[in-house]
C-alpha positions in Angstrom: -10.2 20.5 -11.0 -9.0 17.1 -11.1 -5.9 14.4 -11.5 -5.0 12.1 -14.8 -2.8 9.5 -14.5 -1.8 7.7 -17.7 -0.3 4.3 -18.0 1.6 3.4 -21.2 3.9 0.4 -22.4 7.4 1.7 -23.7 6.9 3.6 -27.5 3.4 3.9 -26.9 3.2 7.6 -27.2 2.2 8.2 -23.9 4.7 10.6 -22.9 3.2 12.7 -26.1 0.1 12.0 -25.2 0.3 13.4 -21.3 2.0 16.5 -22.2 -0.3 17.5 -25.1 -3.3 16.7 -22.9 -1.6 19.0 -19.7 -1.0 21.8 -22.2 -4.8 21.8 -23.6 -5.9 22.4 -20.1 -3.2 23.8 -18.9 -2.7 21.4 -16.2 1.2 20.4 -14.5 2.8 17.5 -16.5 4.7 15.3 -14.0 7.1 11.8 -14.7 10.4 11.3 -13.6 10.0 14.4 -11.4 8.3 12.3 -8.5 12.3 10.5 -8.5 13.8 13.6 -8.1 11.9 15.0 -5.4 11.6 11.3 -3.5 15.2 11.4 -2.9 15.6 14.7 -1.9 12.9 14.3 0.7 14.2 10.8 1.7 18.0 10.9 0.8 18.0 8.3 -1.4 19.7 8.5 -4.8 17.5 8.8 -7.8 19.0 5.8 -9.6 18.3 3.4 -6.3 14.4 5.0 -7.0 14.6 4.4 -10.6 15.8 0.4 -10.0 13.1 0.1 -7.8 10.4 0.8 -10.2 11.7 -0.3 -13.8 14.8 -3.6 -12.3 12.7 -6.9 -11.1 15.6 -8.5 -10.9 17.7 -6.0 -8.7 19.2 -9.3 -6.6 21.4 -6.9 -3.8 17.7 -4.9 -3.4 16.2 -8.5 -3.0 18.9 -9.6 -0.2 18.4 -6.6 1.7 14.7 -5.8 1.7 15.0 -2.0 0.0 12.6 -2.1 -3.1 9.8 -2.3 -0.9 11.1 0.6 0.8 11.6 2.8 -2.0 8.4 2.1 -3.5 6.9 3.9 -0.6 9.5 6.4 -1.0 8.1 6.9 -4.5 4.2 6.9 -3.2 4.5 9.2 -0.9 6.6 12.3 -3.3 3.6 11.5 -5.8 0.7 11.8 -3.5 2.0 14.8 -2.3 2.4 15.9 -5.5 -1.3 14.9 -6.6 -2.9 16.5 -3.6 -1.9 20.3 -5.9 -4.8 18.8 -8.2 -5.1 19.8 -11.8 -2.1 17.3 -12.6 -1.1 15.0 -15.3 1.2 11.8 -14.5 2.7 9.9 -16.8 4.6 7.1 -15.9 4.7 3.2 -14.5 2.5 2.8 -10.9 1.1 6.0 -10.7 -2.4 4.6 -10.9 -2.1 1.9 -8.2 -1.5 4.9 -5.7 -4.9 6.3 -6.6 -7.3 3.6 -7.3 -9.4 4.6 -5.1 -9.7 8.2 -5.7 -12.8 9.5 -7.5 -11.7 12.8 -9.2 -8.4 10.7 -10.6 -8.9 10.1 -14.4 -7.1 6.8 -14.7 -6.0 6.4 -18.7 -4.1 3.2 -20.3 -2.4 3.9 -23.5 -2.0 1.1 -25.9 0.0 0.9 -29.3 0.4 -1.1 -31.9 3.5 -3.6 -31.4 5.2 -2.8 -34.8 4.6 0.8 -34.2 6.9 0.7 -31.3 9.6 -1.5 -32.8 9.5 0.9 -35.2 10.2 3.8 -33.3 12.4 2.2 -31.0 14.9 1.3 -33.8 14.9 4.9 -35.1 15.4 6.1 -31.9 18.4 4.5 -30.7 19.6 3.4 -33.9 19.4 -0.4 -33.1 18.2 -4.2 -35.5 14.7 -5.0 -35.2 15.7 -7.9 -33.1 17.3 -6.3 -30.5 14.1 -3.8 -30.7 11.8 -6.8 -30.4 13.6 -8.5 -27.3 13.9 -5.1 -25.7 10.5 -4.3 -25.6 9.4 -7.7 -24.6 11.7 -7.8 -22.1 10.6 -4.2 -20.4 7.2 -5.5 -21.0 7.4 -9.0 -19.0 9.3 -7.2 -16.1 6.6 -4.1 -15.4 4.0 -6.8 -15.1 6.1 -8.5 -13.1 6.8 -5.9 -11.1 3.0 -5.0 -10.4 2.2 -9.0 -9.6 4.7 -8.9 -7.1 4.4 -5.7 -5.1 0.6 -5.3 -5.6 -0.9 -8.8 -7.0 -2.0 -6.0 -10.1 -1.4 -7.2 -14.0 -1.0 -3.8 -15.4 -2.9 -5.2 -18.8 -6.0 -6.0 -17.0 -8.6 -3.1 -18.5 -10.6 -3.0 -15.0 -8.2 -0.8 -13.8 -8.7 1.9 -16.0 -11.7 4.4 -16.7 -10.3 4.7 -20.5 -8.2 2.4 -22.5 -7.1 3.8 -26.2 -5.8 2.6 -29.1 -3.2 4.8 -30.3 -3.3 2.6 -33.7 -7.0 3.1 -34.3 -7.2 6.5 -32.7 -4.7 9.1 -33.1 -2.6 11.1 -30.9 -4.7 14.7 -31.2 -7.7 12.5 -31.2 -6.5 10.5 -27.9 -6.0 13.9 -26.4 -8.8 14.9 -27.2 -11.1 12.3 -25.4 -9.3 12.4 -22.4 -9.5 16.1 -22.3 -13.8 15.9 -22.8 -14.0 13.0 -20.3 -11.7 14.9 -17.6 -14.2 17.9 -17.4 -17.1 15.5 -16.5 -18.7 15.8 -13.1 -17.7 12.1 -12.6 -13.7 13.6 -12.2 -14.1 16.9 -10.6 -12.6 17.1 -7.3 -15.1 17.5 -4.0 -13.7 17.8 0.0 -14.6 14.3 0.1 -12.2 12.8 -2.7 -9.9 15.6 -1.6 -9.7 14.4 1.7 -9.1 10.4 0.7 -6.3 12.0 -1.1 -4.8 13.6 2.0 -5.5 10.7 4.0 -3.4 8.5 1.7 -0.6 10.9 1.5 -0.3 11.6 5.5 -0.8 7.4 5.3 2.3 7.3 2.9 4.5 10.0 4.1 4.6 8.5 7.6 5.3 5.0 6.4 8.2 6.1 4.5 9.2 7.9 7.8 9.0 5.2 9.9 10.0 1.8 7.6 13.5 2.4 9.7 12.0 1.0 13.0 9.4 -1.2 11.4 9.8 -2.7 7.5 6.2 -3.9 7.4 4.8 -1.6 9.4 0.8 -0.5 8.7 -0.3 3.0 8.8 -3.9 3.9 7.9 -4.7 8.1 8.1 -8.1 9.4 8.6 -9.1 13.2 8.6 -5.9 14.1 10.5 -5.4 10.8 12.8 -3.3 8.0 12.2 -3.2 4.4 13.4 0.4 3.0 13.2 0.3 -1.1 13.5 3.8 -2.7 14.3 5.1 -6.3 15.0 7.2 -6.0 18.1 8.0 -7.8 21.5 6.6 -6.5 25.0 9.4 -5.5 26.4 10.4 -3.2 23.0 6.5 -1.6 22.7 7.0 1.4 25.0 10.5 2.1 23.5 8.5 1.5 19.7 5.5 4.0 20.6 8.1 6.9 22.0 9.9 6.4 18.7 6.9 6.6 16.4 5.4 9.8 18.6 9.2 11.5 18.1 8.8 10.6 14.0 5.5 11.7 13.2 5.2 14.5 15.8 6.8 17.0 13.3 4.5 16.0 10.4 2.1 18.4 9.0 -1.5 17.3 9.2 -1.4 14.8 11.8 -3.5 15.5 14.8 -4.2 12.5 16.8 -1.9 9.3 16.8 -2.8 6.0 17.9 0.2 3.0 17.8 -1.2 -1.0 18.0 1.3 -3.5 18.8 1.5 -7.1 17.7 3.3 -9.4 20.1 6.1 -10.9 17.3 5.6 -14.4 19.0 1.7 -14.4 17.8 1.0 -17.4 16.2 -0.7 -17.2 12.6 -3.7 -18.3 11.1 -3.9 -21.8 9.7 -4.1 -21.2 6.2 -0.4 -19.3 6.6 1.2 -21.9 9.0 3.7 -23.7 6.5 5.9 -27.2 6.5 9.1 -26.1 6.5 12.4 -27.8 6.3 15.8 -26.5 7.2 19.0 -27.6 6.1 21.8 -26.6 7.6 25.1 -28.4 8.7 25.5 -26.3 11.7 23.3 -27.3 14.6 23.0 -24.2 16.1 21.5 -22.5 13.0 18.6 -25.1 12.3 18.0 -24.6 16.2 17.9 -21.2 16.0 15.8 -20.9 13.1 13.8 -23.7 14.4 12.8 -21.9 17.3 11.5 -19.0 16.6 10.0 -20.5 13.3 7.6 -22.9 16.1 6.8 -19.8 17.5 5.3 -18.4 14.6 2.8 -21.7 14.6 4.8 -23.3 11.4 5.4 -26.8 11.3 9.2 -27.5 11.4 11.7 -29.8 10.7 16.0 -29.6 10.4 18.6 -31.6 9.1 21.8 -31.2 9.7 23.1 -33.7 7.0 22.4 -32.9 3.8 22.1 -36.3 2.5 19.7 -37.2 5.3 17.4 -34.2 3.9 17.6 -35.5 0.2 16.3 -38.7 1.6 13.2 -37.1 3.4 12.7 -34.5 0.3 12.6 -37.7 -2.2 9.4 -39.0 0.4 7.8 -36.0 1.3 7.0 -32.6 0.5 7.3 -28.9 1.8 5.5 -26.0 2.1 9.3 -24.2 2.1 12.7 -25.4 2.1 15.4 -23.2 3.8 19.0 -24.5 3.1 22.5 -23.5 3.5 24.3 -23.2 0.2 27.9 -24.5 1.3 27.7 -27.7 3.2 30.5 -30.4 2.0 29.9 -32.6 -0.9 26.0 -32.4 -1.2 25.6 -27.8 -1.3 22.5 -26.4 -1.2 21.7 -25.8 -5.3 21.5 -30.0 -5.0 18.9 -29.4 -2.1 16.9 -26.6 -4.4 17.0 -28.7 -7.5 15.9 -31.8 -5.8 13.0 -29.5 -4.2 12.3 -28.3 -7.5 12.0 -31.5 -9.5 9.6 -33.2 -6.9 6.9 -29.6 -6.4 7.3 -26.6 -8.3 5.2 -25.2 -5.6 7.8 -25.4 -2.9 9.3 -22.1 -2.3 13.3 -22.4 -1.3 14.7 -20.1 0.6 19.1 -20.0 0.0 21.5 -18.9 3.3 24.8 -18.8 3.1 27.8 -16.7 5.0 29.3 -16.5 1.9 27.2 -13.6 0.0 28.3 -12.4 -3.5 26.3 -10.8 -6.4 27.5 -13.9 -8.6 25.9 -16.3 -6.1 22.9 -14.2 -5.5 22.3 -14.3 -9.0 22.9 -18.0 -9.4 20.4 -19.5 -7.1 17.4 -17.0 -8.0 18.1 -17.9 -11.4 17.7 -21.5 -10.7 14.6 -20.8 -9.0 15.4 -19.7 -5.5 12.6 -17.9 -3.7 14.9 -15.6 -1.6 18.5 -15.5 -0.6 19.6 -14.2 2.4 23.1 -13.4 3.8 24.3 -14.5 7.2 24.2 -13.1 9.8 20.9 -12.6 9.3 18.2 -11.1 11.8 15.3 -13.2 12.9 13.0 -10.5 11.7 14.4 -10.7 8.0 13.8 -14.3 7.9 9.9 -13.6 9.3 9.5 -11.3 6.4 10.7 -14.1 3.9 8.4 -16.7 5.4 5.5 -13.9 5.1 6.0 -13.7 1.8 6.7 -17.3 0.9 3.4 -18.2 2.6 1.2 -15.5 0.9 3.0 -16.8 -2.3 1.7 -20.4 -1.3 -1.6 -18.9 -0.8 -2.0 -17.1 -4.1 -0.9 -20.2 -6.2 -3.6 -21.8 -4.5 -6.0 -19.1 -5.6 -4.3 -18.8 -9.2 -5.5 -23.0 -9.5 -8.8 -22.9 -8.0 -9.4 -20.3 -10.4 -7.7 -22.2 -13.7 -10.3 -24.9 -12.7 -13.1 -23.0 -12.5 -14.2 -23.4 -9.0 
């Protein structure tokens, strides 16, 4: 008994591939399935499930923190799912959800580029160019995808315990060797991988239940107990822990509960305190933001004329930059592209009380880290300022590493 996940590029033949191998041993063949049964446990439409895996660039997802979401969404139909054992799932992000599972057989199917212009064009009928920039362009957004959410290139061969070579070794053969190496002791399920499993999916499944009160809540599971860690302020922890008890009461498989509380004012650890600058030609924004942002332990400054920022952006630089996009004669896409020419590194964060899909678009095209709508929650821009800062921290990593340090 055991689990195979198979990761493929577009045209690779790894939908072939999966089913073939599932019918040889008579295993359950699973893909777009896990969709279908994520939104009827979560209520979500399927196509808000699909975007969430195969659109990087979803910008209204992006303004209103829901990818994240729905990737969980996702993990936790699959897990459940995976726990039936003798399975085979094909499809993008399967294998992150399992990397740590023994008796999961994690496969990466590789094909030869032509190969799959090829196929593409007879497919759907299309030129070879529109083939070639299609692929390419699925290609670059899946890896994309998996740097962002998990810091994973789905290229890198580490992650896999086989990578073939559909263009060296052939489909039957493919199936095959993933058939023998399945049925070694290595991949054969035990109570002890069985259990990590079920630990991962109670982990999951309550996360997904409970991302309503908490977006970044943590939840770890262990042989039946559960540790829910959330961000909140005193005076809302007794209210938070009766509303997590009420959630995950009615859950299968959970049978001890533990919440931990973060004060939200808790200051961070130096390496993720960031120089920050906002712009902003209302005062009572930049003092908003200003305050609770000092809380936090950053480092910041405001402006409240635009031009007066320019001046201070052309001496110095910024950790981030959080500007108003409106603001008179000097608007906020000056303010990024100033930012931008002077430190690449400098994440910019867009606000504006004037939201649209066309503006959205505009500024994270131009390089815009976020873009957030007003009114806007002091929680949502917390969660930004995360990410900005862990994004800070793994550029630093990416050039110590380019160096050879």
């Amino acid at each position: 008994m055991s689990v195979i996940t198979i990761s493929r590029g577009s045209y690779s033949h790894g939908k072939e591939i999966a089913e073939k191998v599932a019918h040889k041993l008579g295993y359950d063949c699973i893909s777009r399935d896990i969709l279908i049964e994520a939104s009827k446990e979560f209520n979500v439409p399927e196509i808000k499930l699909f975007q969430a895996i195969y659109d990087t660039s979803n910008i209204m997802d992006r303004i209103f923190g829901k990818k994240e979401r729905y990737i969980t969404y996702i993990q936790a139909a699959l897990l459940k799912s995976l726990m039936k054992d003798n399975m085979v799932y094909h499809g993008f992000a399967g294998h992150f959800f399992v990397k740590e599972i023994p008796h999961v057989l994690k496969v990466r199917i590789l094909a030869d580029m032509e190969e799959r212009i090829q196929i593409m064009m007879e497919r759907n009928g299309i030129s070879r160019k529109d083939a070639v920039d299609f692929i390419h362009k699925l290609d670059r957004q899946r890896r994309k995808w998996s740097r962002k959410l998990y810091g994973i290139d789905t290229a890198d061969p580490s992650l896999y315990d086989l990578v073939i070579h559909v263009d060296t070794i052939k489909v039957d053969t493919a199936v095959d060797i993933i058939c023998f190496k399945v049925g070694s002791k290595r991949f054969q399920t035990t109570p002890e991988s069985l259990q990590k499993i079920q630990d991962l999916s109670v982990a999951a499944e309550a996360k997904a239940r409970l991302m309503d009160l908490d977006l970044n809540v943590k939840v770890k599971a262990q042989n039946g107990s559960i540790q829910v860690s959330s961000r909140t302020s005193a005076v809302r922890k007794p209210k938070l822990e009766a509303e997590v008890r009420q959630i995950t009461k009615a859950m299968p498989g959970i049978t001890d509960l533990k919440v931990n509380t973060v004060p939200a004012t808790t200051g961070l650890d130096d390496d993720r305190r960031c120089e920050i600058l906002i712009v902003d030609d209302e005062a009572v924004v930049c003092d908003r933001l200003k305050a609770f942002l000092d809380k936090d332990g950053h480092r910041v400054e405001t402006r409240v004329d635009p031009a007066e920022a320019l001046r201070l952006l052309g001496e110095r630089d910024f950790d981030i930059v959080i500007s108003d996009i409106r603001m008179g004669e000097i608007d906020g896409i000056q303010i990024m592209d100033r930012v931008l020419k002077r430190s690449q590194r400098t994440k910019v964060v867009m606000i504006t009380g004037y939201a649209t899909l066309d503006l959205a678009r505009e500024t994270l095209t131009k390089g815009a880290f976020d873009f957030i709508a007003k009114p806007f929650k002091a929680k949502e821009i917390r969660a930004t300022i995360k990410r900005a800062a862990e994004a800070l921290e793994q550029d630093v990593q990416h050039r110590v590493h380019a160096v050879g340090v």
